[in-house]
C-alpha positions in Angstrom: 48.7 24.2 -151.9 48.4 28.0 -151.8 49.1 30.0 -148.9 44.9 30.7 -148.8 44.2 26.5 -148.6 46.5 25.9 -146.1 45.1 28.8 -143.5 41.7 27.2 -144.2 42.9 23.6 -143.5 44.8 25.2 -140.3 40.9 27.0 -139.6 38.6 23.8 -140.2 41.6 21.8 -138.0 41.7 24.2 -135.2 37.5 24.3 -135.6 37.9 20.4 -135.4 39.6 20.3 -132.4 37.3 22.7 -130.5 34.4 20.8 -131.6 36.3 17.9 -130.2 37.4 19.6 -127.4 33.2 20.4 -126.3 32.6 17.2 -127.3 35.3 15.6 -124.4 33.7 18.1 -122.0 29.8 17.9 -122.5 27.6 15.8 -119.9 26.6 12.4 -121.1 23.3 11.6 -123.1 20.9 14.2 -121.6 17.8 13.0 -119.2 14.8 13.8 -121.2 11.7 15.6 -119.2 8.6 14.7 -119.6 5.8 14.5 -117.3 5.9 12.4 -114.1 6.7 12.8 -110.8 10.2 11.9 -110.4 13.2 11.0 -113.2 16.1 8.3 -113.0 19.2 10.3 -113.2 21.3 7.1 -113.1 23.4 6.6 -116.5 23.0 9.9 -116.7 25.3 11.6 -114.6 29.4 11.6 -115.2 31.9 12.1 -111.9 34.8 13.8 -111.8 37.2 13.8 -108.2 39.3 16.7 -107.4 41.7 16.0 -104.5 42.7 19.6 -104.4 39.7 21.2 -103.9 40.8 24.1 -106.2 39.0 23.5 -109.5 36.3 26.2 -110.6 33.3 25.0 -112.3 35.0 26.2 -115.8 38.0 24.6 -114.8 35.9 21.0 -114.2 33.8 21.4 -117.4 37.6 21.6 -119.8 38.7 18.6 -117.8 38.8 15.5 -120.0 38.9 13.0 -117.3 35.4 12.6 -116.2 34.1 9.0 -115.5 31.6 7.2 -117.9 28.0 7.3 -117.3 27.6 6.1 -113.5 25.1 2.9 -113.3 25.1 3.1 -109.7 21.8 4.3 -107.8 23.4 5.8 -105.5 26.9 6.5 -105.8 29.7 6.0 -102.5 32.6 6.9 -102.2 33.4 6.5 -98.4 35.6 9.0 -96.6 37.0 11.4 -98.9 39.1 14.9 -98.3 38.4 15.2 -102.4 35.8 17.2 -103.6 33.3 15.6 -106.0 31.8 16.6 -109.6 28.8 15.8 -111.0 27.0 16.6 -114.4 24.4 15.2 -116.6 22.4 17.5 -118.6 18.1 18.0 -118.8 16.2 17.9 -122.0 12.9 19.4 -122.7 11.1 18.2 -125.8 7.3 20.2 -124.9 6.3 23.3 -126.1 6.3 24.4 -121.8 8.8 25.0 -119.9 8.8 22.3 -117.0 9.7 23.7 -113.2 12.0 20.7 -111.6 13.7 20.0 -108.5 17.1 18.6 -107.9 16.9 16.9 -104.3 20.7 16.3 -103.3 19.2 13.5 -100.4 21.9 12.8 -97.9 21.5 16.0 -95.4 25.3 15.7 -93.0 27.4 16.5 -96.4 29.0 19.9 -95.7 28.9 21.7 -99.0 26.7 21.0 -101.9 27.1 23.6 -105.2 24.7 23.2 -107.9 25.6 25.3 -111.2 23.8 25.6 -114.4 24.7 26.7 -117.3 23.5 29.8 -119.0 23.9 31.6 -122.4 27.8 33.7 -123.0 29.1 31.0 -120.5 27.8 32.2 -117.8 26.9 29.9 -115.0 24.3 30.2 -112.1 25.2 29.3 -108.7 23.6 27.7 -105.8 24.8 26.7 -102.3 23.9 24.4 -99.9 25.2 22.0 -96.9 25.6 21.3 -93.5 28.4 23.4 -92.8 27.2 26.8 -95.2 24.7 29.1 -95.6 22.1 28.2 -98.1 21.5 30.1 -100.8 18.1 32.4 -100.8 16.4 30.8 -103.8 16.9 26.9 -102.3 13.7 25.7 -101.4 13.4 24.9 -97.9 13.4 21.4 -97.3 15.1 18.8 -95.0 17.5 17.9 -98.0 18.9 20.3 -99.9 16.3 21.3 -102.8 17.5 22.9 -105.9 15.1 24.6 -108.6 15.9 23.5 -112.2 13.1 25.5 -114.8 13.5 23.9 -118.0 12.5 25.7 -121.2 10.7 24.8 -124.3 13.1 22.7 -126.5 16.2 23.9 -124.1 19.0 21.0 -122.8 20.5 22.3 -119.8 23.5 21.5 -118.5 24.2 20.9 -114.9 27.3 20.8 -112.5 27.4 19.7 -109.0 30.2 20.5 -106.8 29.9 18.2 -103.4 32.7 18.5 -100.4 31.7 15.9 -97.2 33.5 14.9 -93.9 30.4 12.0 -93.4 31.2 10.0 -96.3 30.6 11.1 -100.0 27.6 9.4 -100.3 25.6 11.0 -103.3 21.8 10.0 -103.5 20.3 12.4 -106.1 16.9 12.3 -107.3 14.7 14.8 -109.8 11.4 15.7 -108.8 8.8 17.3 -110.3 6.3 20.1 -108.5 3.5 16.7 -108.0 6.6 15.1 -106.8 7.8 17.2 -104.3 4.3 17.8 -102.8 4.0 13.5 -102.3 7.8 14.1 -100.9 6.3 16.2 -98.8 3.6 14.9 -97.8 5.2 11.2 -96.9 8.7 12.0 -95.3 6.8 15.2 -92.9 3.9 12.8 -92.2 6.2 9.7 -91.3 8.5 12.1 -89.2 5.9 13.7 -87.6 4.1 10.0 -86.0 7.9 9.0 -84.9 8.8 12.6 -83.0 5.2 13.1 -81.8 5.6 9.2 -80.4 9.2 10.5 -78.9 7.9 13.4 -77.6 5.4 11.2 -75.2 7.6 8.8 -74.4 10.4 11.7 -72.9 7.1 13.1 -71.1 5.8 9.7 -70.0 9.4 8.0 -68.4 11.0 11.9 -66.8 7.2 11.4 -64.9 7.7 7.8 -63.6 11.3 8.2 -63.0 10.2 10.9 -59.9 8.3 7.5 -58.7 10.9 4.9 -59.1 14.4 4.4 -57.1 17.5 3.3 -59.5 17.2 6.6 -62.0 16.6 3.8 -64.8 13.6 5.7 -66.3 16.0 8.8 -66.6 18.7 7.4 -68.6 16.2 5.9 -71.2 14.8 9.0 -71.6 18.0 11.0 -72.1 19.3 8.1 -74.4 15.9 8.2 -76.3 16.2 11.9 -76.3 20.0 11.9 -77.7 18.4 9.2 -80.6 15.8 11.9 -81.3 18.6 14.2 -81.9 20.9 12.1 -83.8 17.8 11.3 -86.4 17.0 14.8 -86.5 20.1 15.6 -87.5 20.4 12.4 -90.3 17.5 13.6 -91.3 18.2 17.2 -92.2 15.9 18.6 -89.5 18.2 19.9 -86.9 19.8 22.2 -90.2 16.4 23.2 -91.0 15.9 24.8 -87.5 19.5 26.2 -87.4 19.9 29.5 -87.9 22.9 30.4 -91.0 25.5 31.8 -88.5 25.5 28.5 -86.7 25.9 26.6 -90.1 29.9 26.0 -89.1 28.6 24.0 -85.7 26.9 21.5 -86.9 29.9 18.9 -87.3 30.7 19.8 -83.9 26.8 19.3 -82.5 26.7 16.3 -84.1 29.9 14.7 -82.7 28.8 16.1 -79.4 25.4 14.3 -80.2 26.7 10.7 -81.5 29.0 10.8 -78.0 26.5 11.5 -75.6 24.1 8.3 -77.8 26.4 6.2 -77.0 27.4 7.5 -73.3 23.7 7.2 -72.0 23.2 4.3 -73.8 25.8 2.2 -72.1 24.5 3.5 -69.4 20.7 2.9 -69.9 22.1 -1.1 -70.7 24.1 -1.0 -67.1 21.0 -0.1 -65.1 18.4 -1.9 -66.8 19.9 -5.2 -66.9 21.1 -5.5 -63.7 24.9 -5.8 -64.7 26.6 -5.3 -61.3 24.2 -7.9 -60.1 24.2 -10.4 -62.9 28.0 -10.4 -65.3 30.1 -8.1 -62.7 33.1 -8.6 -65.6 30.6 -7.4 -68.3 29.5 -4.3 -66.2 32.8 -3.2 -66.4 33.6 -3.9 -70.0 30.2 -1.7 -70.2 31.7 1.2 -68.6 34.9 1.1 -70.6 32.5 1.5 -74.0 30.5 4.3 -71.9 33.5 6.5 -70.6 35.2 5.4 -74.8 32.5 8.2 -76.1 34.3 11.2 -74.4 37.6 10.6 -76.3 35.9 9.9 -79.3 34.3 13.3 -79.3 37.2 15.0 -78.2 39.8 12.9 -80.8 37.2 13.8 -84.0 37.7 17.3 -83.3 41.3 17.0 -84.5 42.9 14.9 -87.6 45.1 12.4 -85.7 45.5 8.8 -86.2 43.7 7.2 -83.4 40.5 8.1 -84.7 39.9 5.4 -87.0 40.6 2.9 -84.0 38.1 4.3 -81.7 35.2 4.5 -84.1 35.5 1.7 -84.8 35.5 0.1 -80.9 32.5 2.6 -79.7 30.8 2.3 -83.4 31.3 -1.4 -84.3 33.0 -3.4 -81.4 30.3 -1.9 -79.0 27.7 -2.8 -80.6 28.4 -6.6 -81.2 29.6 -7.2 -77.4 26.5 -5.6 -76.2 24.1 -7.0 -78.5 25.7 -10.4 -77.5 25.5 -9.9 -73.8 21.8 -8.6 -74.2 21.3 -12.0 -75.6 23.3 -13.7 -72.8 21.5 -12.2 -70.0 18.0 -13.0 -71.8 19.2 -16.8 -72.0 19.6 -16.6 -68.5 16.5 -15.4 -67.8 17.2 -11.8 -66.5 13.8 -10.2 -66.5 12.6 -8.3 -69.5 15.8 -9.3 -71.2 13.8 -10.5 -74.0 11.9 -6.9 -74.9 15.1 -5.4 -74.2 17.4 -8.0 -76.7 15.2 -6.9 -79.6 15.1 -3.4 -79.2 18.8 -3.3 -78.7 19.8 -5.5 -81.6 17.4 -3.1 -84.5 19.0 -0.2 -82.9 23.0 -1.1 -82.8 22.7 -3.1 -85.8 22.2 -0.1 -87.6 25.1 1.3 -86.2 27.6 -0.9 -87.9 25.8 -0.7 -91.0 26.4 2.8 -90.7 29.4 2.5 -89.9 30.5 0.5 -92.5 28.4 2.2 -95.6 29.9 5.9 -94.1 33.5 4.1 -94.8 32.7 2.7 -99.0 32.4 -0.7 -97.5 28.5 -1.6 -97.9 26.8 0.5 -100.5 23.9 3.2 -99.5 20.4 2.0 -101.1 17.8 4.0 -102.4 15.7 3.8 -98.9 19.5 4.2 -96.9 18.3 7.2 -94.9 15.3 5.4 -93.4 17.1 2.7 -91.3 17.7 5.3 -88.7 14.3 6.4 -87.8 12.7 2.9 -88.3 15.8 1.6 -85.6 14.2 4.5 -83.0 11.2 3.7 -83.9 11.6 0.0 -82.8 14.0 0.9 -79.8 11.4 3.5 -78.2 8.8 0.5 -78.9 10.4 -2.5 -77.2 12.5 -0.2 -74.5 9.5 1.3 -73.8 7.4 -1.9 -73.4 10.7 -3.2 -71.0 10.5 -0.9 -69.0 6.7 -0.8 -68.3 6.9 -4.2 -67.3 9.5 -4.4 -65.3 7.9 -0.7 -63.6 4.9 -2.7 -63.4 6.8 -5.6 -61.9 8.3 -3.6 -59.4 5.4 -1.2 -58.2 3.1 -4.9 -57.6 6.0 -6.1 -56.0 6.3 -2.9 -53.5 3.0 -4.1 -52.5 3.0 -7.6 -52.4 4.7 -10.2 -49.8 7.4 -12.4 -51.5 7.3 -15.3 -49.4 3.5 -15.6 -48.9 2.1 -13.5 -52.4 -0.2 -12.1 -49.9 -0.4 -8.0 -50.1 1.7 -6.7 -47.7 1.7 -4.0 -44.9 1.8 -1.4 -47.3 -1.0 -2.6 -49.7 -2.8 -2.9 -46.5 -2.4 0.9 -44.9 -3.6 2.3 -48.7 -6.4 -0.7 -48.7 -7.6 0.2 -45.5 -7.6 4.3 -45.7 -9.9 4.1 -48.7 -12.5 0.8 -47.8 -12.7 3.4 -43.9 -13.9 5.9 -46.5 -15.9 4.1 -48.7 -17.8 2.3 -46.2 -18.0 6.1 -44.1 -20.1 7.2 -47.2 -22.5 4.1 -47.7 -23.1 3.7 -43.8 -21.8 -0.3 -43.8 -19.5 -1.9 -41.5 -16.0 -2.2 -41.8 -14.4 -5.8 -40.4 -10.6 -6.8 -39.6 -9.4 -10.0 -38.8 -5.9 -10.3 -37.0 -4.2 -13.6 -36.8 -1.4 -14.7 -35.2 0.7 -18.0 -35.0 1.2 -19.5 -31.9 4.8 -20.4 -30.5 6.3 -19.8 -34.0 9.7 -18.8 -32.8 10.1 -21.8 -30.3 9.0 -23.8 -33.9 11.3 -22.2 -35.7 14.2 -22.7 -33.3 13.6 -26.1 -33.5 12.7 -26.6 -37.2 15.0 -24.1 -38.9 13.7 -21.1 -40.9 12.6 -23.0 -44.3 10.5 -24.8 -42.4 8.8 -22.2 -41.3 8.8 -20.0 -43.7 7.2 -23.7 -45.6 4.4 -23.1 -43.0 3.6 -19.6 -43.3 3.1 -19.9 -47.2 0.5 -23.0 -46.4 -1.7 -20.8 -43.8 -1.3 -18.0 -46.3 -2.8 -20.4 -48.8 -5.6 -21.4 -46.4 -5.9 -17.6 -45.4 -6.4 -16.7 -49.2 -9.0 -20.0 -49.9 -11.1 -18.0 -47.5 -11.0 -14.5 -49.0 -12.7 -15.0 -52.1 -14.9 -12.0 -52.2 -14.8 -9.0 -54.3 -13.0 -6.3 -52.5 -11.4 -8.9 -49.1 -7.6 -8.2 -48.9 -5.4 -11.0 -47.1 -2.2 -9.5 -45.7 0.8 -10.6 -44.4 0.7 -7.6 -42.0 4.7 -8.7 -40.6 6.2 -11.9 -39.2 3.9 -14.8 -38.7 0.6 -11.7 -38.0 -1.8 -11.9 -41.3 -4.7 -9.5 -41.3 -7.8 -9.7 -43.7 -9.8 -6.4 -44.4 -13.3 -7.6 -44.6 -15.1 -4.3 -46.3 -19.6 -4.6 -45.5 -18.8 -7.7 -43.6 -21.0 -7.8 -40.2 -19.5 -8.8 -36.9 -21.0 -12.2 -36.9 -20.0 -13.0 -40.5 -16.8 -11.8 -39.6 -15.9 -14.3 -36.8 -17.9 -17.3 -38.6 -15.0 -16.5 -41.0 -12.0 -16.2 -38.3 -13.0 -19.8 -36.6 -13.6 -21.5 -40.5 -10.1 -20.7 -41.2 -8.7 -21.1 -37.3 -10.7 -25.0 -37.6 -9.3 -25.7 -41.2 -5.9 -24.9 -40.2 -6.1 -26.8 -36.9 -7.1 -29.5 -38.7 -4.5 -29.7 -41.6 -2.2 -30.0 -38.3 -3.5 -32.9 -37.0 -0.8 -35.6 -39.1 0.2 -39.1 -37.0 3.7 -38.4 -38.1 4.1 -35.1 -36.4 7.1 -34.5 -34.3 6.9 -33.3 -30.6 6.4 -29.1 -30.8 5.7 -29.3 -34.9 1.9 -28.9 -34.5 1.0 -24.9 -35.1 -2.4 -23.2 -34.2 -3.2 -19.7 -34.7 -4.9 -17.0 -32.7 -7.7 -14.6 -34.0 -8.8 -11.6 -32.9 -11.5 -9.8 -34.7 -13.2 -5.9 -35.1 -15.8 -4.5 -36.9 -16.8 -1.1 -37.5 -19.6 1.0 -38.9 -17.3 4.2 -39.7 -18.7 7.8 -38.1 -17.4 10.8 -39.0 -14.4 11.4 -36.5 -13.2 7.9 -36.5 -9.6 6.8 -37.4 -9.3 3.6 -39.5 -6.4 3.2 -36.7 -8.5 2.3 -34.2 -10.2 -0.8 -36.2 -6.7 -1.9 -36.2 -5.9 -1.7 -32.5 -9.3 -3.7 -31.9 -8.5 -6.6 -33.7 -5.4 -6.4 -32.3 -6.4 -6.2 -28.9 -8.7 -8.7 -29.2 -5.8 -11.3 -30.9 -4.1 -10.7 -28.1 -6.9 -11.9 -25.6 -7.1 -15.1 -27.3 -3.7 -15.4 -26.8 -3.9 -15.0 -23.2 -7.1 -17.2 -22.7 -4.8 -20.2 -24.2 -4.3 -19.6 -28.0 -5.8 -21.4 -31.1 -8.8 -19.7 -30.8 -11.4 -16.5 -31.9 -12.1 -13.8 -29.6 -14.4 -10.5 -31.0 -13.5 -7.3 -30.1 -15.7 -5.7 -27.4 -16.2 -3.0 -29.5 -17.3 -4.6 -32.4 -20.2 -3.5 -34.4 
């Protein structure tokens, strides 16, 4: 072989091995364009790790040890210090170029670097994450939208440089300009119903927490409002509000965010369900987990090897032990436990899922980003409805009598403030009825206390049988003294009524098997009133009473009127 044939053999070799060479480095089959809203990148896209960090995007392209074509949806790696490439090219086969959108969906990842190749091996560069500035021509989104224009006949090529302290999780998706208007159009809509239906629910507990003792309205709505922020930020919103020379806080806001969920949650769970009442043992296991989110916050901001134990006690363990004791305490029948169980459960069940996927244990799905906002959703609905009950509960119970269920003194001062002014305007009388048992101490010196607490809930019962009117209010005004507020009830009809129920009672006493001293009577007095302008309701009150009191000195169990009455 001449010295000419072998430098041509040595060319077509060394042409050979280049072609080779491009061959080892080029993207996988290329996703074709065509027209619909959004593209399958998935057996598409190769992966190449880099645990140094170092490699340049020329450096990653002339590596030869890319992966094969990833199958996965949604590829996770778990925790990572490696950075992470991706290619896959884009072919266009129409005669128009076709304007696309690479949406790199999972928001916390620090740094996201898209680069595409251009002619003379150049290549274009793009930045994006949590943690850097994004690059002017990104469009502005809550995930980090890359434009792609595809020419006529042209097959681009496409590298993707990813660097993430919250898991390498790698949801990518290809959208054209249809679909990222219905992108749009769902995920701002969706948003917009769960933080306007936030927004109400801060407004609507910080009010009825100035009206309520305990402070239990308060902590829900700093819990709900630290959930708010923790979707806000899963959901790429709090970057989107950020300005660029705060992009290197946003680790740090989010720990700080995560810490203080968890801190006024435990706390929200303390106060609500009663712990220092109820599981004394459990209230403090509930602090530990509370005062556990300070540490955890202060432990992420430095590599040390703790960390991984107390994520996954305030992440995991927490969770579990309180979902279980919300379940305990609803067994036992602690009020409202129920709403409160299944608003818990949603919410910290999503927790450990998180926890685990974050980690490369359970694998992120196509819809993994909307577990978070549908858990708030369902916590702000079923805390919400917990704690208007039990605020209902607790504001008829301020006014109500727990031994009798009759209204008590307080009911009755607002009751008879407004019925004084109500009847002032329409010109009709006003009547009060005060009644008093007879000789209950001596009865229940002799009896005991259940006993007769036994007999104040059965002249209660006949009190109430005899108030069935709209707008009559039987009270248990304090002791053994009821009082019924009798609004357009004349004088006459008002002491008819005192000596029906002074007659039914005395009778229901009248038993052959009574014991000496167990027979009780009860004394009326009664008022009426046609309110003038001038008057105190007070004074209606001091009738009645004064006239109670003269049936008790002209020899009990028995109805005297008022000598004022109307």
């Amino acid at each position: 072989m001449g010295r000419s044939s072998r430098k041509w053999v040595l060319v077509q070799l060394a042409l050979l091995s280049v072609f080779f060479g491009i061959a080892q480095a080029a993207p996988p089959a290329a996703s074709v364009v065509e027209e619909k809203s959004s593209y399958d990148l998935a057996g598409h896209v190769e992966m190449l790790s880099d645990p140094t960090g170092l490699l340049t995007v020329r450096d990653a392209a002339g590596r030869k040890d890319w992966s094969g074509p990833i199958r996965e949806p949604v590829p996770n790696l778990g925790f990572t210090r490696a950075a992470v490439w991706l290619r896959f090219s884009l072919a266009n086969g129409a005669a128009a170029p076709r304007n696309l959108y690479l949406s790199f969906e999972y928001p916390v990842a620090d740094s996201v670097t898209l680069y595409r190749a251009e002619p003379q091996g150049v290549f274009r560069e793009l930045h994006a994450g949590d943690s850097v500035p994004a690059s002017p021509d990104l469009v502005p989104d809550r995930h980090f939208l890359f434009p792609l224009t595809v020419g006529p006949g042209e097959t681009a090529a496409v590298y993707l440089r990813v660097q993430s302290t919250a898991g390498m999780t790698i949801p990518l998706r290809l959208l054209s300009d249809r679909g990222l208007v219905r992108k749009a159009i769902r995920d701002y809509t969706l948003y917009g119903i769960l933080f306007g239906f936030l927004v109400l629910v801060l407004i609507y507990f910080v009010a009825v927490n100035s009206c309520l003792a305990g402070g239990t309205c308060l902590w829900f709505a700093l819990y709900s409002l630290f959930y708010g922020l923790h979707t806000l930020v899963r959901g790429g919103f709090m970057r989107l509000v950020m300005p660029d020379a705060l992009a290197g806080v946003n680790n740090l806001l989010n720990l700080l965010i995560i810490g203080g969920l968890f801190f006024t949650g435990a706390k929200f769970f303390r106060l609500f369900l009663g712990l220092k009442n109820h599981a004394r043992p459990f209230d403090l296991i509930m602090v530990l987990f509370q005062y556990l989110s300070i540490p955890f916050v202060l432990a992420a901001l430095f590599p040390n090897p703790v960390m991984p134990a107390l994520s996954l006690l305030l992440l995991v363990v927490n969770p579990l032990v309180s979902i279980s004791l919300a379940f305990y305490l609803w067994r036992r029948g602690v009020a409202n436990a129920g709403y409160f169980a299944c608003g818990w459960i949603v919410a910290h069940l999503v927790s450990v899922y998180d926890f685990f996927r974050i980690n490369g244990a359970l694998p992120y799905t196509p819809f993994g980003e909307w577990p978070i906002p549908f858990s708030l959703l369902v916590a702000l609905l079923f805390f919400s409805a917990a704690l208007m009950r039990r605020n209902a509960t607790e504001l008829l119970m301020a006014r109500i009598d727990p031994l009798t269920d009759l209204a008590n003194r307080r009911k009755f001062d607002e009751s008879l403030e407004g019925e004084w002014n109500r009847c002032l305007r329409q010109r009709t009388p006003l009547s009060l009825i005060m009644a008093d048992v007879d000789h209950f101490k001596a009865y229940n010196d002799a009896f005991g206390h259940k006993a007769g607490d036994q007999r104040l809930r059965r002249i209660a019962d006949a009190i109430r049988r005899h108030t069935r009117r709209a707008g009559d209010l039987a009270v248990r005004y304090g002791g053994e003294e009821f009082v019924l507020l009798l609004p357009n009830l004349d004088a006459a009809s008002a002491f008819s009524l005192a000596e029906a129920i002074r007659v039914s009672l005395e009778q229901s006493e009248q038993r052959e098997d009574q014991r000496p001293g167990e027979r009780l009577t009860v004394s009326f007095g009664v008022a009426t009133a046609v309110p003038t302008e001038g008057e105190k309701p007070e004074q209606l009150v001091t009738d009645a009473d004064r006239a109670m009191y003269e049936a008790k000195r002209a020899g009990r169990n028995r109805t005297v009127a008022s000598a004022c009455g109307a």
